[in-house]
ROKOLZA-462174 format. One line per 8 residues: their letters; for each residue x, y, z of N, C-alpha, C, O, CB. Coordinates in Angstrom, 2 decimals. Each point is the difference from the previous one (the first is absolute). Glycine has a CB too. Layout:
a> X Y Z X Y Z X Y Z X Y Z X Y Z  ...
% end
This chain:
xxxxxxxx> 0.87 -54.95 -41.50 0.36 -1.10 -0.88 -0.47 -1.30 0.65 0.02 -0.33 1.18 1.98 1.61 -2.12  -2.34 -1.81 0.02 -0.52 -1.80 0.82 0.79 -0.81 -1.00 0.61 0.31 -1.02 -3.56 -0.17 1.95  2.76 -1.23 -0.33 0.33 -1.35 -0.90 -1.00 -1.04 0.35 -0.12 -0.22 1.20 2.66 0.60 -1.26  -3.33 -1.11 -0.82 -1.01 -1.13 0.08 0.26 -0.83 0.86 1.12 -0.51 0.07 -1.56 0.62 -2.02  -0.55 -0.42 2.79 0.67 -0.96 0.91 0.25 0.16 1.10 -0.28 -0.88 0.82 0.99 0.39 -2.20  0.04 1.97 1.85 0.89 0.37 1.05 -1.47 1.28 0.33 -0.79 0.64 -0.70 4.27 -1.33 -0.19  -3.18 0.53 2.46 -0.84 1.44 0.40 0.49 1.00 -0.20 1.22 -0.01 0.18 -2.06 -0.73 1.26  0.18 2.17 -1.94 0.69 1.06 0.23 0.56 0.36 1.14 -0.53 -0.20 1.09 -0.59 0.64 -2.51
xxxxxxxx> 2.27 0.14 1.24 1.30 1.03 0.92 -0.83 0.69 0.61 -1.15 -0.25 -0.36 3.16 0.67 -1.08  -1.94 0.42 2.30 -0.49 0.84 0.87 0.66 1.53 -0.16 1.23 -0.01 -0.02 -1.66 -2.15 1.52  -0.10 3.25 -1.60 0.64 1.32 -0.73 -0.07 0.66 1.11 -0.93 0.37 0.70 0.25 -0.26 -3.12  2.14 0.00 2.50 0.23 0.86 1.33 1.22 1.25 -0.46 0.84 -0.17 -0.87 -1.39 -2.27 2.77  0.38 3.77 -1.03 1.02 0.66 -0.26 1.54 -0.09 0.24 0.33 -0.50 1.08 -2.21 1.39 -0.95  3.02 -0.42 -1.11 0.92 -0.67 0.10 0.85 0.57 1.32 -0.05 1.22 0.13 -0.18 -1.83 -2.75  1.11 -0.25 3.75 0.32 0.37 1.03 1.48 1.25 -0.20 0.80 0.17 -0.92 -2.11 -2.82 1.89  1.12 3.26 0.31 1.08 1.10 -0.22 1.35 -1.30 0.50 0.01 -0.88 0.87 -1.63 4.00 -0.07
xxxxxxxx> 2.51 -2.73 -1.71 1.02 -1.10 -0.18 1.39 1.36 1.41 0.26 1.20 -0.05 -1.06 -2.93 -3.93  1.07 1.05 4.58 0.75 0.86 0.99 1.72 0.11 -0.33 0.76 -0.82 -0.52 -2.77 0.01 2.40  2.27 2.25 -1.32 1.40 -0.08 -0.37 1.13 -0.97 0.42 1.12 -0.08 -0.52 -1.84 2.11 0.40  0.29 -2.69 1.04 0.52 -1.35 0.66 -0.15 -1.12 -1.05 0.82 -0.91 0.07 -1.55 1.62 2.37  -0.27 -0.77 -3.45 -0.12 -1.06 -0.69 1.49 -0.06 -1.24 0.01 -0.90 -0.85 -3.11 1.07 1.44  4.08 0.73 -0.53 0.57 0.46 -0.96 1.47 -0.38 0.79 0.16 0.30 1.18 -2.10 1.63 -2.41  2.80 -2.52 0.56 1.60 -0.28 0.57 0.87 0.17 -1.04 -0.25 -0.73 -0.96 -0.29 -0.94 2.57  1.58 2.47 -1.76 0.71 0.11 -1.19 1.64 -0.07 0.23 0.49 0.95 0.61 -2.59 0.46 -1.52
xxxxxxxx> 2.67 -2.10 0.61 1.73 -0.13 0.22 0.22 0.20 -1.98 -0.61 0.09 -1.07 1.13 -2.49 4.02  0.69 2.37 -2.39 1.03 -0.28 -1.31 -0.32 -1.35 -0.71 -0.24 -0.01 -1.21 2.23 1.25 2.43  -2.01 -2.47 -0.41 -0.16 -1.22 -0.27 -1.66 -0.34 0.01 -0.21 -0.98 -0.71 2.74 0.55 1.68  -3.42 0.81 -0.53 -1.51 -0.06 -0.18 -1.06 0.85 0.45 -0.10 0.67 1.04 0.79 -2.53 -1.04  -1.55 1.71 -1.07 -1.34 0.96 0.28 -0.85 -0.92 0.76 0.00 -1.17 -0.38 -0.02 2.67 -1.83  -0.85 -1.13 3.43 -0.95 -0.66 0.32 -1.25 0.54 -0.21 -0.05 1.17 0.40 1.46 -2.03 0.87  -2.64 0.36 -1.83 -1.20 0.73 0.25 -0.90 -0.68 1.03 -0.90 -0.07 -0.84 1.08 0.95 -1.46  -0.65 -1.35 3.19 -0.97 -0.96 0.63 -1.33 0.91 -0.13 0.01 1.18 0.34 1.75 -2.57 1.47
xxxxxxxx> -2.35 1.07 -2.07 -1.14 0.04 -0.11 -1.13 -1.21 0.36 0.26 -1.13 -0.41 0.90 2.70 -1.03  -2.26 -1.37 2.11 -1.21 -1.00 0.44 -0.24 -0.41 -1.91 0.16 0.86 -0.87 -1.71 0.61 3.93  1.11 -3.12 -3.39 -0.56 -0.17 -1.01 -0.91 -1.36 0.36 0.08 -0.61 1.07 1.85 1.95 -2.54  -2.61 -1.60 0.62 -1.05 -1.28 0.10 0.43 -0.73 -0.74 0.17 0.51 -1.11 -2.02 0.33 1.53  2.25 -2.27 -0.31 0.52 -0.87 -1.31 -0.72 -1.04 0.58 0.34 -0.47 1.08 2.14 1.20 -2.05  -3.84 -1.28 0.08 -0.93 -1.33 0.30 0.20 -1.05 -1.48 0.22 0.43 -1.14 -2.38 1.21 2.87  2.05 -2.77 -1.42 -0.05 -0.59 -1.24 -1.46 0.13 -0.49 -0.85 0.81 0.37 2.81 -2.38 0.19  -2.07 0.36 -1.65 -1.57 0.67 -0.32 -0.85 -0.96 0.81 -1.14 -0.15 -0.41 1.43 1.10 -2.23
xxxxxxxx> 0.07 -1.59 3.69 -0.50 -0.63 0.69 -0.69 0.37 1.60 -0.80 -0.54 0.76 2.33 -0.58 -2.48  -0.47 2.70 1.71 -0.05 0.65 1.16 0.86 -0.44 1.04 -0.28 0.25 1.18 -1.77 0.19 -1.80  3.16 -1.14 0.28 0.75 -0.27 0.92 1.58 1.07 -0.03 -0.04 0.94 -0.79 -1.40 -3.60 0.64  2.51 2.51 0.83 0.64 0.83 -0.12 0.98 -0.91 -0.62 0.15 -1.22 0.12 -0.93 2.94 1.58  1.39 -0.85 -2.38 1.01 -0.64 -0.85 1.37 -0.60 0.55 0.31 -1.18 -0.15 -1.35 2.73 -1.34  2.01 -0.33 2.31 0.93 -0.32 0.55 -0.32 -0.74 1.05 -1.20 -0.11 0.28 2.17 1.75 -1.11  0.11 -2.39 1.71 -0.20 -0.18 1.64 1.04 1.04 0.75 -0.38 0.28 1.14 -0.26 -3.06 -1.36  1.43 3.19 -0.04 0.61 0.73 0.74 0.87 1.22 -1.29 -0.15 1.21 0.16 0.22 -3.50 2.19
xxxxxxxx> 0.44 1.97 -3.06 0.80 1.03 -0.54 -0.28 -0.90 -1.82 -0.26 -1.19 -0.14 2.54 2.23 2.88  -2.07 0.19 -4.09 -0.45 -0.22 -0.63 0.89 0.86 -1.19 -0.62 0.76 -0.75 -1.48 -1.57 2.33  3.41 0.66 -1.69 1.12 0.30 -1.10 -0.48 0.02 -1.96 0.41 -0.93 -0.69 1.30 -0.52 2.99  -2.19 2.09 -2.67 0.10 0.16 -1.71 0.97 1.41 -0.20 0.01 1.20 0.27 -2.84 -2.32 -0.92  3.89 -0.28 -0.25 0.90 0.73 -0.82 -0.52 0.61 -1.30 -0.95 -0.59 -0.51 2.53 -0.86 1.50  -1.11 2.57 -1.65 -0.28 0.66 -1.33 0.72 -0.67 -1.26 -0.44 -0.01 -1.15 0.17 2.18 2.50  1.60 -2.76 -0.84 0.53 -0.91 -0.93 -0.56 -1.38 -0.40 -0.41 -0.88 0.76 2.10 2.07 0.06  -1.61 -1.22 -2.38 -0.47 -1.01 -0.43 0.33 -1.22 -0.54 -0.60 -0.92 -0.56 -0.18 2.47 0.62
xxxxxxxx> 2.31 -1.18 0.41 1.10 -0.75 -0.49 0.45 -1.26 0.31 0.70 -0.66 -0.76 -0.27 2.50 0.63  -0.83 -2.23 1.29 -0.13 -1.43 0.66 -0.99 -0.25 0.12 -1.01 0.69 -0.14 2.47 -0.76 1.14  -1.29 -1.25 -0.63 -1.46 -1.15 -0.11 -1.10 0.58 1.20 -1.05 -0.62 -0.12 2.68 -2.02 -0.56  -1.67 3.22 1.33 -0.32 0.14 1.03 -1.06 0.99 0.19 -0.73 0.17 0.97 2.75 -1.03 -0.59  -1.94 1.68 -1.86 -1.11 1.41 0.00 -1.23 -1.06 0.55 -0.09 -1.23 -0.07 0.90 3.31 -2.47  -1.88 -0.84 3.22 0.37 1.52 0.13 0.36 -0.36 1.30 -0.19 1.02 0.67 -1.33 0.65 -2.21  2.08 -2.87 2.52 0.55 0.49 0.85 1.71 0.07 0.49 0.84 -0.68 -0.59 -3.27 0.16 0.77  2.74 1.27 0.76 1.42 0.69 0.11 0.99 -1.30 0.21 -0.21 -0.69 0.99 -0.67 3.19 0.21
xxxxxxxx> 1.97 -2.86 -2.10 0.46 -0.79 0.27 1.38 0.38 0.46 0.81 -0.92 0.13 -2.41 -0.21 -1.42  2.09 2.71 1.61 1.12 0.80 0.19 1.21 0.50 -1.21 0.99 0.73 0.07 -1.61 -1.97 2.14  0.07 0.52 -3.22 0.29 0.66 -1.27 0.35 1.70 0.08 1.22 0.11 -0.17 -2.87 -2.08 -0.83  1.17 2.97 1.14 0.41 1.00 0.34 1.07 0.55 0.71 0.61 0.99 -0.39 -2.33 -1.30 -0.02  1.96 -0.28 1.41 1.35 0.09 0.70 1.03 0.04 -0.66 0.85 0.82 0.33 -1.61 -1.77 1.11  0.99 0.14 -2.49 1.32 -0.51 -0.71 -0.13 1.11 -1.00 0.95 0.77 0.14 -0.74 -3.59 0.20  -1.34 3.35 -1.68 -0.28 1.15 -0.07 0.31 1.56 0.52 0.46 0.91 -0.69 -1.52 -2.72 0.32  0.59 1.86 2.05 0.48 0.99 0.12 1.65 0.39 0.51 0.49 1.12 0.16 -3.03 -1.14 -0.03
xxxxxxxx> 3.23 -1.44 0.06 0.99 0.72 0.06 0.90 -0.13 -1.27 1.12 0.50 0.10 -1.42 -0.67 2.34  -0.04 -0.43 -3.65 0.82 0.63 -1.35 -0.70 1.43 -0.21 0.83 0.90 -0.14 -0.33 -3.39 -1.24  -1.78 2.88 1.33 -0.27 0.99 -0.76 -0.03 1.52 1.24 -0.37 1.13 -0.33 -1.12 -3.12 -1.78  1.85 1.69 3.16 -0.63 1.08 1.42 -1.40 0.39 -0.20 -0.35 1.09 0.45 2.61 0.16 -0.07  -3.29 -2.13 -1.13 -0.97 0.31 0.40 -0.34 -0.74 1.34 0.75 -0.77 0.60 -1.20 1.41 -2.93  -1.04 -0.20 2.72 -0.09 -0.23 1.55 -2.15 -0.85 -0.16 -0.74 0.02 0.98 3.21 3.11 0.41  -2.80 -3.54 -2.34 -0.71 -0.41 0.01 -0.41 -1.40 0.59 0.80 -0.92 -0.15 -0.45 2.60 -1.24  -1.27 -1.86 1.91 -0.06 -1.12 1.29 -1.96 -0.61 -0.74 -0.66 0.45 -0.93 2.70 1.35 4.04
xxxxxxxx> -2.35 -3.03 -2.07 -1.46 -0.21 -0.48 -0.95 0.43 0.57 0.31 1.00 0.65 0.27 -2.54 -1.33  -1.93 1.18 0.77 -0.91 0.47 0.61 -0.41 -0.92 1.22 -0.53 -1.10 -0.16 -0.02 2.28 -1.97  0.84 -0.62 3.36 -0.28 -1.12 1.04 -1.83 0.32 0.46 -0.50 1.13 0.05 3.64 -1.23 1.07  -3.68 -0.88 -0.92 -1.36 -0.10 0.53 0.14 -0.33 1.32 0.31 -1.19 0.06 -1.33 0.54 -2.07  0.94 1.25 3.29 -0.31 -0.72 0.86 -1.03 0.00 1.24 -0.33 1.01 0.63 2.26 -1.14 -1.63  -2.42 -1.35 1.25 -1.39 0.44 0.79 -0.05 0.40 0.99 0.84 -0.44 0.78 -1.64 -0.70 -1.55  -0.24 2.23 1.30 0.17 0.94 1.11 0.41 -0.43 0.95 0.98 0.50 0.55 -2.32 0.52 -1.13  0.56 -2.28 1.15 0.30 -0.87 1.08 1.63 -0.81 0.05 0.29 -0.83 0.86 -3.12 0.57 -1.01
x> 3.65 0.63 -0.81 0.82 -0.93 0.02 1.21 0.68 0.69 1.04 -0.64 0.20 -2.06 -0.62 -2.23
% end
């Protein structure tokens, strides 16, 4: 896939994701996984850590403003956001 403008991605095979990459409690799933997040500028997006919530309900989409918390403890669900964070950090 390309987009005008932007160089093509580089096609590489996808990495074996390890059983270590996987954390599971009662209260949260973790997946970590290695990912690439560049703007279209090629810079990196986050500086250190990088929170999007799924809720859309506050001003704040798409990122985590802790909305969920209050969520999961009326409903016992256990859903949390998506943290980004950079390797180096």
């Amino acid at each position: 896939m390309t987009t005008p403008g932007l160089p093509a991605m580089p096609v590489s095979s996808t990495p074996a994701v390890p059983s270590a990459g996987f954390r599971f409690t009662k209260e949260h799933l973790v997946v970590a996984v290695p990912v690439a997040v560049v703007a279209a500028v090629g810079g990196f997006l986050v500086s250190h850590y990088l929170s999007s919530g799924r809720s859309c309900k506050k001003g704040q989409f798409p990122y985590c403003d802790g909305a969920h918390a209050k969520h999961n403890d009326a409903t016992g669900d256990n859903v949390g956001p998506l943290i980004i964070k950079k390797k180096d950090a």
